[in-house]
C-alpha positions in Angstrom: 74.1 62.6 10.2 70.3 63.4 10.3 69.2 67.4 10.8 66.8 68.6 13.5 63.9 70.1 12.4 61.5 72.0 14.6 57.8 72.5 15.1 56.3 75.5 15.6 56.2 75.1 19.4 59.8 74.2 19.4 59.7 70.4 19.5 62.4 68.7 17.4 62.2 65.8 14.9 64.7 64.1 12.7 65.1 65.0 9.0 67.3 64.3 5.9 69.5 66.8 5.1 70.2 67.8 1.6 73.1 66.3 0.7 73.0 63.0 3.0 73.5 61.0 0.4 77.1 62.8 -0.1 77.6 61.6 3.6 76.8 57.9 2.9 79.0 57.8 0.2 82.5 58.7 2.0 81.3 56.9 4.7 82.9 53.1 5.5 80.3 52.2 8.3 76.6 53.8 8.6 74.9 52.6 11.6 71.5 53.6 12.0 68.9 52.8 14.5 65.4 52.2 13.6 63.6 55.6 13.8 67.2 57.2 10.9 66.4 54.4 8.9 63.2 55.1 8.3 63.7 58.8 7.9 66.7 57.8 5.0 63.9 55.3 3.5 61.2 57.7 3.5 58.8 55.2 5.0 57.4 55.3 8.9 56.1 51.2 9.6 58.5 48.9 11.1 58.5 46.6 8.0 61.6 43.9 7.9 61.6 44.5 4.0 61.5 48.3 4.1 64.6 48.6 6.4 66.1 45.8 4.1 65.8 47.5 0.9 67.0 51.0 2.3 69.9 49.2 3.8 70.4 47.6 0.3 70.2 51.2 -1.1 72.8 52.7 1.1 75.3 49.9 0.7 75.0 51.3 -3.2 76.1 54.6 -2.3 79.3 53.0 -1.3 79.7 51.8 2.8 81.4 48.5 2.7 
C-alpha cells in the first residue's frame, strides 16, 4: 500500500500516498510491519503508544 519515493541519487524510501486512507477503508485486514506503521502515523521512534494509537486510528477507517 505505501509509495516509493526516491532521493536524488536514486535511493528509495517509503511514503504515504494520497489517498491511503481510501485503501484502509475497503480494506478487511491491514498488516503492517513496524517501519509502514510509522510512515501511516507520521511519527519515526519505536514507541508502544505511538503504534497503538495509529493502529487505533486505522481500525476507525473501517478494517475489522
Amino acid at each position: 500500500m505505501l509509495g516509493n519515493g526516491f532521493h536524488d541519487d536514486g535511493r528509495r524510501f517509503f511514503r504515504r500516498p494520497p489517498r491511503w486512507k481510501d485503501v484502509v477503508s475497503c480494506s478487511d485486514i491491514v498488516q503492517l510491519n513496524d517501519n509502514e506503521a510509522k510512515v501511516l502515523g507520521g511519527f519515526s521512534k519505536n514507541d508502544f503508544a505511538l503504534f497503538k494509537e495509529t493502529g487505533l486510528r486505522l481500525l476507525e477507517l473501517g478494517p475489522r
